[in-house]
ROLUMKE-846431 format. One record per residue (C-alpha): residue number from 1; residue in three letters; x negated, y, z negated. Coordinates in steps of 0.25 Angstrom, whole numbers, plus 5000, padded with zeros to 4 digits. Layout:
BEGIN
[NUM; 'ALA'; [X; Y; Z]];
...
END
This chain:
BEGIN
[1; 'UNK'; [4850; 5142; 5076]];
[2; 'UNK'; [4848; 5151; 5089]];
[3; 'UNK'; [4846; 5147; 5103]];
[4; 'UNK'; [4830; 5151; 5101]];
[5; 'UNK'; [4829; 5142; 5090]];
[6; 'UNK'; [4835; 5131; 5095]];
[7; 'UNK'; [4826; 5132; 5107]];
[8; 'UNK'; [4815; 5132; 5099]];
[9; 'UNK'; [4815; 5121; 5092]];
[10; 'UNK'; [4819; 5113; 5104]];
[11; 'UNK'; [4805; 5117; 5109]];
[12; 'UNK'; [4799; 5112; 5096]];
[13; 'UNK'; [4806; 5101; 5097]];
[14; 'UNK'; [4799; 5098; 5113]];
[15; 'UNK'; [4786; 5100; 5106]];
[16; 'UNK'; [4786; 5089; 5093]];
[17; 'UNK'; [4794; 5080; 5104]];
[18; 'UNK'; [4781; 5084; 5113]];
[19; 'UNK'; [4791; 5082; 5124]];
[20; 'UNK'; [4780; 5087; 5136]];
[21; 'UNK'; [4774; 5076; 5132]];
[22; 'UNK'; [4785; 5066; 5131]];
[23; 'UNK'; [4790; 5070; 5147]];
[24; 'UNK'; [4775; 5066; 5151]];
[25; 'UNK'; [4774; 5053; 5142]];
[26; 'UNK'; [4788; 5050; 5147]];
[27; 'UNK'; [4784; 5050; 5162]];
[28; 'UNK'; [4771; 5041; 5158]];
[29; 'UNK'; [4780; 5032; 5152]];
[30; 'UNK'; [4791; 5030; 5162]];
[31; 'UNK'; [4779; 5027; 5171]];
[32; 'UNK'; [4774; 5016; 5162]];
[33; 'UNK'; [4789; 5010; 5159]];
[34; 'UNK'; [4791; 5009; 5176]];
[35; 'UNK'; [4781; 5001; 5178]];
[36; 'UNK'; [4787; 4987; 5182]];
[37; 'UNK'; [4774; 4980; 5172]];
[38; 'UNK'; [4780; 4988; 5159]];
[39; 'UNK'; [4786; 4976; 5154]];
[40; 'UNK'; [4776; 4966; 5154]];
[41; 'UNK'; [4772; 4972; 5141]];
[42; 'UNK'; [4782; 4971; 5132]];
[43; 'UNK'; [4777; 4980; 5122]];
[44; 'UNK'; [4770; 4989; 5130]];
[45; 'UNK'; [4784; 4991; 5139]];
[46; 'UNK'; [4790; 4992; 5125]];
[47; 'UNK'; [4782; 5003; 5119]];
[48; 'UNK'; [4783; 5012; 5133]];
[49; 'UNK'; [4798; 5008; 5133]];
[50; 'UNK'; [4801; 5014; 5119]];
[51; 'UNK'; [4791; 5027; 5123]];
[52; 'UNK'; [4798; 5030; 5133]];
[53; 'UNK'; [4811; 5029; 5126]];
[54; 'UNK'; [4806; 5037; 5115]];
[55; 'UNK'; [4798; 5047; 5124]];
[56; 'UNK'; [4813; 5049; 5133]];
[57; 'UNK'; [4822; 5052; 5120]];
[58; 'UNK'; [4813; 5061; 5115]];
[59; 'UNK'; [4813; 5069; 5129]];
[60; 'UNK'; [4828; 5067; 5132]];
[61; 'UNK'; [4831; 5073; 5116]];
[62; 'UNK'; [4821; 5085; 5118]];
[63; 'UNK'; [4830; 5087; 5132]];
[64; 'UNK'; [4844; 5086; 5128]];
[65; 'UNK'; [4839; 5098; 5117]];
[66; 'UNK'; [4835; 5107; 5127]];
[67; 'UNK'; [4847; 5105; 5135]];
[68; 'UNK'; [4855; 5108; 5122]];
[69; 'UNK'; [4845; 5119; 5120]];
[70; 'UNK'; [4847; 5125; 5134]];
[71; 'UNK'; [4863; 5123; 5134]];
[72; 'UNK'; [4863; 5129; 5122]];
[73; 'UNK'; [4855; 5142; 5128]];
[74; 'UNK'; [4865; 5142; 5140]];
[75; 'UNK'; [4877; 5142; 5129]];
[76; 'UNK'; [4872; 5155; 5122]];
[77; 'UNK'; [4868; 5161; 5136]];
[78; 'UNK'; [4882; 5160; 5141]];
[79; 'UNK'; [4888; 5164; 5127]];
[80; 'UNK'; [4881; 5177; 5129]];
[81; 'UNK'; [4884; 5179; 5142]];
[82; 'UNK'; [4900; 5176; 5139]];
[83; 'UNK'; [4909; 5188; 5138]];
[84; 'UNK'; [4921; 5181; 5135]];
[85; 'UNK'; [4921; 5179; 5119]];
[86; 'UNK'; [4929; 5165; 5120]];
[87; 'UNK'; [4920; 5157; 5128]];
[88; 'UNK'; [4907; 5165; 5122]];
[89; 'UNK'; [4912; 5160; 5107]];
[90; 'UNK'; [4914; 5146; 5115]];
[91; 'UNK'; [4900; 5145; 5123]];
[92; 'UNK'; [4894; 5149; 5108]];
[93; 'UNK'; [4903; 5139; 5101]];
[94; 'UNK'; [4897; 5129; 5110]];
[95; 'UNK'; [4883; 5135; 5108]];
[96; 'UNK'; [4883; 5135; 5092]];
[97; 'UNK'; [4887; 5119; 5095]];
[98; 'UNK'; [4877; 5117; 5104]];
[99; 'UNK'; [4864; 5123; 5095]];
[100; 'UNK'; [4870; 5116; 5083]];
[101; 'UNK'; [4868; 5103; 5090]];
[102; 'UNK'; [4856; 5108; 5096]];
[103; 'UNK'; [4849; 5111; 5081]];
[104; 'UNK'; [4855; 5099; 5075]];
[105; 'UNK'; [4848; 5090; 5088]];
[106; 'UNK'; [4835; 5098; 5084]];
[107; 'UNK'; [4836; 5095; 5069]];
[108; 'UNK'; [4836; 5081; 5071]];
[109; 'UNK'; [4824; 5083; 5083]];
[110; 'UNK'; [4816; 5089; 5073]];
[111; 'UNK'; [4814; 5078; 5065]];
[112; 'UNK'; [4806; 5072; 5075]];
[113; 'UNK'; [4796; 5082; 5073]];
[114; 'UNK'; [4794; 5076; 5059]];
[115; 'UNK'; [4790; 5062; 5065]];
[116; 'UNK'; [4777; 5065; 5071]];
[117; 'UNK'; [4770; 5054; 5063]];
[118; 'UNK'; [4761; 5044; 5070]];
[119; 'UNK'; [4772; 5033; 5067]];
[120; 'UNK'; [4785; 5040; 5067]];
[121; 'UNK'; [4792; 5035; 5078]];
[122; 'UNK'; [4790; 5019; 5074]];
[123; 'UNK'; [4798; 5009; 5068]];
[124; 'UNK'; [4796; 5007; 5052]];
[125; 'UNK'; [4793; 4995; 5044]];
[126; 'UNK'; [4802; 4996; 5030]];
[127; 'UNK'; [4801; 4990; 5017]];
[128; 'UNK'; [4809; 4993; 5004]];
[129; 'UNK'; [4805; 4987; 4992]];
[130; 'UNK'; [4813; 4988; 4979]];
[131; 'UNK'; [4803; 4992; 4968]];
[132; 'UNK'; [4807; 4996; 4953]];
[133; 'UNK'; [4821; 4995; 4948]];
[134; 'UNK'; [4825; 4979; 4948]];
[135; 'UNK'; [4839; 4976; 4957]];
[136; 'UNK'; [4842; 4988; 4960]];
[137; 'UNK'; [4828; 4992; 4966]];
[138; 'UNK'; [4830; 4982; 4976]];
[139; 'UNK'; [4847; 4985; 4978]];
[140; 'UNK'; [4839; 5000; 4981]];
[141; 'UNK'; [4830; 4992; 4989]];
[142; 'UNK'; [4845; 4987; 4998]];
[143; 'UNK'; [4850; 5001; 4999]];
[144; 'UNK'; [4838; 5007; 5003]];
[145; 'UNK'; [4836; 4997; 5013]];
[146; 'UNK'; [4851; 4999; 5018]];
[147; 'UNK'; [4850; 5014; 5017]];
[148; 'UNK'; [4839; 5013; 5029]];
[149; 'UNK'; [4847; 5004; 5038]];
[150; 'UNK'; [4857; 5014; 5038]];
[151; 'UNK'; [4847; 5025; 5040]];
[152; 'UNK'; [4842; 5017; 5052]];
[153; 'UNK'; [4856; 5014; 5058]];
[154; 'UNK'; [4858; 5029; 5057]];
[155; 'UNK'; [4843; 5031; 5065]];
[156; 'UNK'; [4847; 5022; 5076]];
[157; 'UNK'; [4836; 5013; 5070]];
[158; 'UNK'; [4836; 4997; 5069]];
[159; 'UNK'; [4832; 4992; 5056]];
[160; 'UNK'; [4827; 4976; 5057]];
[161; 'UNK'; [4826; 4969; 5042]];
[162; 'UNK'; [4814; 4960; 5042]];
[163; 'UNK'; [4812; 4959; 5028]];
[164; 'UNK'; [4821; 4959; 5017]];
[165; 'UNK'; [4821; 4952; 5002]];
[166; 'UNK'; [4833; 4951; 4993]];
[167; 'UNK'; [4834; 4957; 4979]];
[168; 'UNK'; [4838; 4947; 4967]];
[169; 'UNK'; [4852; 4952; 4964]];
[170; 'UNK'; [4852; 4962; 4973]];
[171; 'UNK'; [4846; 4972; 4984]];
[172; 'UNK'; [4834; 4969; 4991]];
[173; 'UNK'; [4818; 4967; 4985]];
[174; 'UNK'; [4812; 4972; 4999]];
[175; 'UNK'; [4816; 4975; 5013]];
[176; 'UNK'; [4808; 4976; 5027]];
[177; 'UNK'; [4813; 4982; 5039]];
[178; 'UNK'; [4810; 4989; 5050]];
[179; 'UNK'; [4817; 5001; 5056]];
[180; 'UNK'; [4816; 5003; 5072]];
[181; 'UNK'; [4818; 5015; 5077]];
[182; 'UNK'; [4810; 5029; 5083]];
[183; 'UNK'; [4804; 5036; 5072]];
[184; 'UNK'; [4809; 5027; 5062]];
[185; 'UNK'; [4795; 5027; 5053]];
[186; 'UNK'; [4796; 5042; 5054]];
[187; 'UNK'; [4809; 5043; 5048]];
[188; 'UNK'; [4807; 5031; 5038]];
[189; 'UNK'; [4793; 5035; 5032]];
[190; 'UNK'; [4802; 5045; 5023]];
[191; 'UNK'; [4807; 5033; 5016]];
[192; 'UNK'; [4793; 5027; 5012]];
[193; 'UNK'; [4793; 5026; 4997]];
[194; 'UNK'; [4801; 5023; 4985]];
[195; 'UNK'; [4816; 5025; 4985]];
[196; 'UNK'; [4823; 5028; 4970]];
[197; 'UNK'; [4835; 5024; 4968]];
[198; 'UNK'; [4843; 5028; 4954]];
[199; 'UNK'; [4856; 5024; 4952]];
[200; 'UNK'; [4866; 5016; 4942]];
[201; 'UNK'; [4862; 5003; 4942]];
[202; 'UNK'; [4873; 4993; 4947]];
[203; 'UNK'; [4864; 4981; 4942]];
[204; 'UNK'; [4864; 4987; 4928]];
[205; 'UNK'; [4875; 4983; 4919]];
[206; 'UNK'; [4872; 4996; 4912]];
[207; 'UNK'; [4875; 5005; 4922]];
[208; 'UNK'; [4863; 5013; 4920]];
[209; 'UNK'; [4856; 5021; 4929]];
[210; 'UNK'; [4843; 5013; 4937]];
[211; 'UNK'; [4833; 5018; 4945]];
[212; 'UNK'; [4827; 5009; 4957]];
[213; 'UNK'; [4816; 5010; 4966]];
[214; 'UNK'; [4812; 5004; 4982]];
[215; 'UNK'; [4802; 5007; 4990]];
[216; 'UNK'; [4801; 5008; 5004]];
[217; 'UNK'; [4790; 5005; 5014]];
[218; 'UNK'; [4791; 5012; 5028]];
[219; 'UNK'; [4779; 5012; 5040]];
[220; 'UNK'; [4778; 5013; 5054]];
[221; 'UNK'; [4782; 5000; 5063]];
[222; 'UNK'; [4772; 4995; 5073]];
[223; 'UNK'; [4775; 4983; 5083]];
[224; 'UNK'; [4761; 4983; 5090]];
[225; 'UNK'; [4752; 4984; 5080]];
[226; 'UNK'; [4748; 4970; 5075]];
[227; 'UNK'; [4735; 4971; 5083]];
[228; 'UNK'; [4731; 4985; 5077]];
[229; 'UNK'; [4733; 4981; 5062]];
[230; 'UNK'; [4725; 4970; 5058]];
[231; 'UNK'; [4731; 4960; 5049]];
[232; 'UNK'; [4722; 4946; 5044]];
[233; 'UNK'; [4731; 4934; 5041]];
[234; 'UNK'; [4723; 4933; 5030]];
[235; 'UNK'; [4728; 4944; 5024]];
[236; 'UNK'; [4743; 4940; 5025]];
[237; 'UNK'; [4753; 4931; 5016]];
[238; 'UNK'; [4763; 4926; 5025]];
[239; 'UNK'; [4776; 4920; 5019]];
[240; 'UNK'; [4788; 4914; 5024]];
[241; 'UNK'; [4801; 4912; 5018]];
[242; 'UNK'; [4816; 4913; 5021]];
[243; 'UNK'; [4822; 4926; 5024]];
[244; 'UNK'; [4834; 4932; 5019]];
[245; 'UNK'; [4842; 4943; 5014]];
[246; 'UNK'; [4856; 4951; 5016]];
[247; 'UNK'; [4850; 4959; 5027]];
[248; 'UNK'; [4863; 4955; 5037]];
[249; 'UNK'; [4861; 4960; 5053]];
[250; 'UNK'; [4845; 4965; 5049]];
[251; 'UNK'; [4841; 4953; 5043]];
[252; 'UNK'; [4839; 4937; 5051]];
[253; 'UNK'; [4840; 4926; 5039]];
[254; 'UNK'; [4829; 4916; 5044]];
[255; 'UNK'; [4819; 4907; 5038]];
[256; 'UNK'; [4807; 4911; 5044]];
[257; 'UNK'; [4804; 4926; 5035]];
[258; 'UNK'; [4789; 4929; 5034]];
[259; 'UNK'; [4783; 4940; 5023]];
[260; 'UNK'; [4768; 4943; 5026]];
[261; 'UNK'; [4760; 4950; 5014]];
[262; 'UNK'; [4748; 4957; 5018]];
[263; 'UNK'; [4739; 4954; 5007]];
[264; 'UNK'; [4728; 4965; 5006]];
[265; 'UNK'; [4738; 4976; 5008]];
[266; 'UNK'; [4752; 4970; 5001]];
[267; 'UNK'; [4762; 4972; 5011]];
[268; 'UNK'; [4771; 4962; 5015]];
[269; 'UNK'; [4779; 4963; 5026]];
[270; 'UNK'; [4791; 4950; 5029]];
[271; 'UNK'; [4801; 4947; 5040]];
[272; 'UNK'; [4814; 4940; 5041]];
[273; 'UNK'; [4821; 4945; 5051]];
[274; 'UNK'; [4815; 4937; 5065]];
[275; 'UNK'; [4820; 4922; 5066]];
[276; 'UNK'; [4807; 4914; 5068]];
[277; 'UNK'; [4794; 4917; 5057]];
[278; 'UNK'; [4785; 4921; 5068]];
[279; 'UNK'; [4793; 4930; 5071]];
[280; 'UNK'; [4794; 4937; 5056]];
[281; 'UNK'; [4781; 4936; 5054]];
[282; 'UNK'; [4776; 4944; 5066]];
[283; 'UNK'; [4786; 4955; 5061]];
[284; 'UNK'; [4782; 4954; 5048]];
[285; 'UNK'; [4768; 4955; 5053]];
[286; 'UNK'; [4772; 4967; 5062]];
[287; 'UNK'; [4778; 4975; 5049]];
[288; 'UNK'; [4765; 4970; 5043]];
[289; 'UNK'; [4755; 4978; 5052]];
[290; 'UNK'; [4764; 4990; 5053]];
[291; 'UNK'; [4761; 4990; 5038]];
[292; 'UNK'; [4747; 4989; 5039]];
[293; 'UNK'; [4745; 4999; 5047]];
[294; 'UNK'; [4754; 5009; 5041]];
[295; 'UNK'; [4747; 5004; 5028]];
[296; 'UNK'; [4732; 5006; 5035]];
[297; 'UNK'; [4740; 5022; 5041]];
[298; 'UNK'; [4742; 5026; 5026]];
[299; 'UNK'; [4728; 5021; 5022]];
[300; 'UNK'; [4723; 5030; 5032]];
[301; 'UNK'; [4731; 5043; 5026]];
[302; 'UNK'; [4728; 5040; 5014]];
[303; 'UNK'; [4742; 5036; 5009]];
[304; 'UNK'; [4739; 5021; 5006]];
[305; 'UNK'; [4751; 5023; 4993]];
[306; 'UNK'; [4761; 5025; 5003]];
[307; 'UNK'; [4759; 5013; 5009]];
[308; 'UNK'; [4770; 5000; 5007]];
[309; 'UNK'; [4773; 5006; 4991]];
[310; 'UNK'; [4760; 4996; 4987]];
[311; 'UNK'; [4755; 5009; 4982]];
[312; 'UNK'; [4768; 5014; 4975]];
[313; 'UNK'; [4777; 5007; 4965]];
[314; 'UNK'; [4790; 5007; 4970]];
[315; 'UNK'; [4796; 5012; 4954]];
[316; 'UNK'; [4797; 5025; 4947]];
[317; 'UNK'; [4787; 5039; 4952]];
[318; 'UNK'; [4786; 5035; 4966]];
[319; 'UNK'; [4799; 5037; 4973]];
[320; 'UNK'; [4800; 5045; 4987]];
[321; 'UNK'; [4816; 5047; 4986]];
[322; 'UNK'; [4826; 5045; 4974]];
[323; 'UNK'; [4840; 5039; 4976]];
[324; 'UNK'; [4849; 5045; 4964]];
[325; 'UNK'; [4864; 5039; 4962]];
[326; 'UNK'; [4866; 5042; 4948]];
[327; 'UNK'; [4869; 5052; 4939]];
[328; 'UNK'; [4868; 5058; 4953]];
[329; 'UNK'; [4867; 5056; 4969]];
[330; 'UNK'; [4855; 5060; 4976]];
[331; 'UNK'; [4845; 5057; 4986]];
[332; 'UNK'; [4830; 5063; 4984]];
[333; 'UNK'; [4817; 5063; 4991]];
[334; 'UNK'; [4806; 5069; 4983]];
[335; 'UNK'; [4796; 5070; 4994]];
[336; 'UNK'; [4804; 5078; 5003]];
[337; 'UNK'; [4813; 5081; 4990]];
[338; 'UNK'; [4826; 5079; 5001]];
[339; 'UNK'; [4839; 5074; 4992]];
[340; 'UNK'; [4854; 5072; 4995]];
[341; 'UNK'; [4866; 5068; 4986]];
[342; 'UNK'; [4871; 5060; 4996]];
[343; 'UNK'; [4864; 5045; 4991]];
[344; 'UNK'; [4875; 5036; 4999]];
[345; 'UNK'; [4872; 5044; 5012]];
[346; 'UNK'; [4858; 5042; 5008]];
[347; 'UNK'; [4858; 5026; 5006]];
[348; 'UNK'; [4868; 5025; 5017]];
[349; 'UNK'; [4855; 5029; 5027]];
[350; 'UNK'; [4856; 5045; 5027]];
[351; 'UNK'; [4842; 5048; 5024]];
[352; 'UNK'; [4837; 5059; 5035]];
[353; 'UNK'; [4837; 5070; 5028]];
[354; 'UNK'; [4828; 5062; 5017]];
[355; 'UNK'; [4819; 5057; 5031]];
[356; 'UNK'; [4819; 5072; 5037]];
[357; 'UNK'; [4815; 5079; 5024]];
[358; 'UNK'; [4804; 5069; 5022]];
[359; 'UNK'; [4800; 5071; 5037]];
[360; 'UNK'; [4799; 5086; 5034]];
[361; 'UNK'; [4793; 5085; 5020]];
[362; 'UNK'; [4782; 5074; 5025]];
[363; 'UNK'; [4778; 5085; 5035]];
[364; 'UNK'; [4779; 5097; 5027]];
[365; 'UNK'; [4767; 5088; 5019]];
[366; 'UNK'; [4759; 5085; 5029]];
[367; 'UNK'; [4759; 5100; 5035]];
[368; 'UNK'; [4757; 5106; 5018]];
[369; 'UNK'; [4742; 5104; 5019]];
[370; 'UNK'; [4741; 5110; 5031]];
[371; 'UNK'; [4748; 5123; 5028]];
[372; 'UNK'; [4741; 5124; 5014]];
[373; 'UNK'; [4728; 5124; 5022]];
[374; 'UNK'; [4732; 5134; 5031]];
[375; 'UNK'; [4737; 5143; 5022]];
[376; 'UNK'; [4725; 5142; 5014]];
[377; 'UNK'; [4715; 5145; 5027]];
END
């Protein structure tokens, strides 16, 4: 890719950043974190705290690209003034490493662009839920759950297990948690849906090939909205019981779980990982509201069926992506119809290119409708 190019993308790249406009919000900020009363509000010190952050990373990323960018000029700038042939094939050695790095650097910015949604940048509430397909749904219902902790470690993210149910012989029936980390819904809204896995058995005698489905249930994490959703007590099933499950440094044995089941909508939301029951239930609860008001966004577009699987059975026909081990390896989404033969790189959290070409195909939808019209006028 040329100089030109380069630089143009690097504008483009100012514009979905909206970087004018960050350097301005920035210095509003910095006002608001110096004054000496900040702290007297936790979560209002918090949430200009983690602006800030966000607002300076973003600015500091677009920088150090323009300074690449601009070295990069000088490099091919100096390589056509040189008129000695060693040191010119030197200074456009260094120039071919350095717009390499540049693109690769721009590559990776680009998907940013893709995570313009309303919710994006939160954290995300998480549920799988083994479906059809007996003791191996809920072993696929483990490895599903494990292939997102890696996927998480490799983001930087923290993961926290607040829920978890052990299968009968093996695996796991259901799995809560929640992922933290900038634009951690935006990535994992891609994994929304059900998950088939097909593979030889290894809890069938037989040897025969089985086929074994989970769902998983990904919205947007809010911390501050129990006043905005309203939630009667009347409408809740509060349980307590003893928590447990082989969830090792993500999960805290206690005896004080809590599972809360909203009765006119279904969902159920538990914790187990807090020491004390109030504490659990209030997270619970938290997870809860996030729920509903993810559940109340969807009414609103329409998209009620997409909602926590209540609409979808979580068995043959309603797959997102397809997990393929025998006769052959292969990784396939049919939305985006992305696929791979690498299925242990796959489980082992390497799901990017399936994220990105969801991110790509989920806009390419929205924008179809648009472009049809316009054609037609």
């Amino acid at each position: 890719m040329d100089l030109i190019d380069l630089r143009q993308r690097v504008e483009e790249a100012a514009s979905y950043l909206h970087i004018a406009d960050l350097r301005t919000r920035r210095i509003e900020l910095e006002e608001v974190a110096g004054k000496p009363d900040l702290w007297d509000d936790l979560n209002t010190a918090r949430a200009v705290t983690k602006e800030l952050a966000d607002i300076t990373d973003d600015i500091n990323t677009y920088d150090t690209l323009l300074k690449s960018l601009e070295e990069a000029e000088t490099l091919n700038e100096l390589a056509e003034d040189e008129e000695d042939e060693t040191v010119r094939q030197e200074l456009e050695q260094e120039l071919q490493e350095a717009t390499t790095s540049l693109t690769s650097e721009l590559d990776h910015l680009d998907l940013r662009s893709l995570l313009s949604g309303e919710y994006d940048e939160r954290d995300a509430v998480c549920q799988i839920q083994s479906g059809e397909g007996g003791t191996d749904a809920q072993d696929w219902a483990e490895m599903l759950l494990r292939m997102y902790i890696r996927w998480a470690e490799r983001q930087g993210f923290t993961i926290e297990i607040v829920s978890l149910r052990e299968g009968q012989e093996a695996g796991i029936t259901s799995a809560e948690f929640l992922v933290r980390g900038r634009y951690a819904y935006g990535n994992l809204q891609s994994e929304h849906g059900i998950h088939r896995l097909v593979r030889i058995s290894p809890f069938n005698k037989e040897g025969k090939r089985h086929t074994a489905f989970s769902g998983m249930n990904v919205v947007p994490f809010f911390e501050d909205i129990r006043n905005e959703v309203e939630i009667d007590e009347a409408d809740l099933r509060i349980d307590t019981y003893r928590s447990s499950g082989a969830g090792g440094q993500h999960v805290n044995v206690t005896d004080s779980a809590v599972r809360i089941t909203h009765l006119p909508t279904g969902i159920v939301t538990s914790c187990q990982n807090e020491r004390s029951q109030h504490q659990n239930k209030e997270q619970a609860m938290e997870m809860l509201a996030a729920r509903l008001l993810d559940l109340e966004r969807r009414r609103q577009r329409e998209e009620i069926a997409e909602i926590a699987g209540e609409a979808k059975r979580v068995g043959f026909g309603s797959q997102i992506r397809s997990y393929v081990m025998h006769p052959f390896q292969m990784v396939k989404d049919l939305r985006s119809a992305e696929e791979t033969s690498n299925f242990d790189y796959v489980l082992d959290g390497g799901i990017d290119n399936f994220v990105e070409a969801f991110l790509r195909w989920q806009r390419a939808t929205k924008t179809a409708p648009e472009l049809t019209k316009s054609t037609a006028s």
